[in-house]
N, C-alpha and C positions, 0 to 999 in steps of 0.2 A: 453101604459105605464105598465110595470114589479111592482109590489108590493115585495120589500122588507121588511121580517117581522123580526125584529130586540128581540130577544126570550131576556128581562128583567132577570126572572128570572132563567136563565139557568146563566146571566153574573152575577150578585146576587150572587149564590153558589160559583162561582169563585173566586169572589174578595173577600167572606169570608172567604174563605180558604185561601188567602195571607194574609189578614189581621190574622188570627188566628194565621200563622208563624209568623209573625212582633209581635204580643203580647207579645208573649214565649219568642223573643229575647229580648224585650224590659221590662219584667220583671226581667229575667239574669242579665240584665247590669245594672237596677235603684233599684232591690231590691224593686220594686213597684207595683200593681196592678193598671192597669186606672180605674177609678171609672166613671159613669157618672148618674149624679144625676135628673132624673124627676122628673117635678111638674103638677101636677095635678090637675086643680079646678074644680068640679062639676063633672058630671058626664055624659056628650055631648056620644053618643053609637059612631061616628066613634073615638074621640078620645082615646077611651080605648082599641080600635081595635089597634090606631096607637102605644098607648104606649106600649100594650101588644107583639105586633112587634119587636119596639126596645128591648124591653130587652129579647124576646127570643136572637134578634141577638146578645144581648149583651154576655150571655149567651152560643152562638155557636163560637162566637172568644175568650171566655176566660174575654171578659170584667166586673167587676163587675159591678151592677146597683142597685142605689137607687130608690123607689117610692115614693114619699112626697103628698100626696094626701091631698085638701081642700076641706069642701065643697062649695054648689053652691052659696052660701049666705056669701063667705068668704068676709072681706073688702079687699082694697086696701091696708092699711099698715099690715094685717095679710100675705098679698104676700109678699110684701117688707121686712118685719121683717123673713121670712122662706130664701126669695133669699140671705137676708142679709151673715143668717149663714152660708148657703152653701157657699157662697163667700168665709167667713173664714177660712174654713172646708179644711185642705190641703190635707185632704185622698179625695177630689173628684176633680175631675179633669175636670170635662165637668158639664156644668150643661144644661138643655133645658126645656124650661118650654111651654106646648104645646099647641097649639091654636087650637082654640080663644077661650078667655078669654069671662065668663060673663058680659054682659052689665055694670054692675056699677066697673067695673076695666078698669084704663087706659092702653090697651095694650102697646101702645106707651112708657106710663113711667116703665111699667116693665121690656120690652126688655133694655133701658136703665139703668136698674140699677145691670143688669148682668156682673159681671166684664167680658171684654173685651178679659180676658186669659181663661176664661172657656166659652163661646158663643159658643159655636160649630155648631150652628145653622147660626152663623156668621151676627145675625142679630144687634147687635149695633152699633151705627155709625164710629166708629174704626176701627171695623171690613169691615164694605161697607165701608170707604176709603181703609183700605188696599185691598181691591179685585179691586177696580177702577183704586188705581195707578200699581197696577198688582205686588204685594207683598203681598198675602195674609196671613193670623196666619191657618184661617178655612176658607172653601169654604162652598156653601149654599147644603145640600144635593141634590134636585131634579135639581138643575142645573145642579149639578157633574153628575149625574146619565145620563143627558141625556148626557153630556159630551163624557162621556164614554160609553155609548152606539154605539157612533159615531165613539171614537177613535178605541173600541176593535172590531169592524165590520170593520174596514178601510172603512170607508164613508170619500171619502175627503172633507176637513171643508176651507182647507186655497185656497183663491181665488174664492169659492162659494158665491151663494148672499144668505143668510137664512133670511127666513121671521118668526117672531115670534108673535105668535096671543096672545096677553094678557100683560100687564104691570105691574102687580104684583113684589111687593117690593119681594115678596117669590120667583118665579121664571120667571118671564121672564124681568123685567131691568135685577138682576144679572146675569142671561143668555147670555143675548143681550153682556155685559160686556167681559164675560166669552171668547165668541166665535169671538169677533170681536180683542182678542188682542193679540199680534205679542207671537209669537212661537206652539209646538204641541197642539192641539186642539183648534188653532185661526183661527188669520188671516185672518178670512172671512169678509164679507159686510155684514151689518145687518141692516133690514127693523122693526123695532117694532111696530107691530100692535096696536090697541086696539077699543075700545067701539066707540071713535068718528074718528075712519076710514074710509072714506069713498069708497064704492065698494070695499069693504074687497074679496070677491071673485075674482076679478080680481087681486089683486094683487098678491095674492096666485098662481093663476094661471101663472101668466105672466114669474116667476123665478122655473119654475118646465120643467124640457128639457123631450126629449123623453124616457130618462132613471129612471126618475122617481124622479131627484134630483131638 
């Protein structure tokens, strides 16, 4: 079996670069800059990794970005009452608030109280209907990613059987979603793995041919 290595951050700088053109043009025409608003609670080391990421990229396409930072001891309605404003707030345009969230906050009811127009994380239930009936507003980032890693390597997706190891609401249902629905970057059969799978190695195995797919 051939190992295809599929280079991230090489397609990363690419789709930055279009997205940076799509900015420029979409300033021109709105008279607007996209804003997109983090929230912060505590002080977790990868998530300051993750957030410090986003906004460099925000940063490399022209996006503004806010940081709204809590600390680790914040309560539940001091989230609720920050998500509030930004809801209102029409200079932001995306909001993402990063996880996970400290123990004594419902993650659950905070993703929900993010209005559904700025979710860009696309985790409210609005949102997961629109990607199910295959009408999405935002797709889930690391889904898109592998998405596209697939489509701009030309891996064919439609009529393949893909097995996904892990059922996570973050990425592997909406994945499984993603890749199993009719047009480009569908179409396939999808097996979704998880914890109570049994003989997870064999199944992995059994849908992998001699090309490596």
């Amino acid at each position: 079996m051939t190992a295809h290595i599929l280079d991230g951050a090489a397609l990363a700088r690419q789709i930055r670069a279009e997205l940076a053109d799509e900015v420029v043009d979409f300033i021109e025409n709105n008279v607007a800059t996209p804003t997109l608003a983090a929230v912060l609670v505590g002080a977790d080391p990868a998530s300051e990794v993750y957030v410090r990421n986003k906004r460099r990229d925000c940063d490399e396409v022209g996006i503004q970005s806010q940081l709204h930072r809590l600390g680790p001891d914040a309560t539940q309605k001091q989230l609720l009452t920050l998500i509030a404003k930004l809801n209102k707030d029409e200079e932001v345009h995306g909001i993402l608030v990063q996880l996970p969230l400290p123990e004594q906050i419902d993650s659950r009811a905070i993703l929900e109280a993010v209005s559904p127009l700025k979710d860009v994380d696309a985790f409210h239930p609005e949102n997961v209907g629109r990607l199910v009936q295959g009408a999405p507003r935002f797709t889930p980032c690391t889904p898109s990613a592998v998405q596209q890693l697939l489509v701009r390597n030309n891996i064919p997706i439609a009529g393949r059987h893909v097995v996904i190891v892990g059922r996570s609401d973050i990425v592997g249902r909406p994945l499984a979603i993603m890749l199993s629905q009719r047009g480009p970057g569908g179409d396939a059969t999808v097996t979704l793995c998880h914890s109570r799978t049994p003989d997870l190695a064999a199944i992995t195995r059994r849908y992998c041919d001699r090309r490596g797919h």
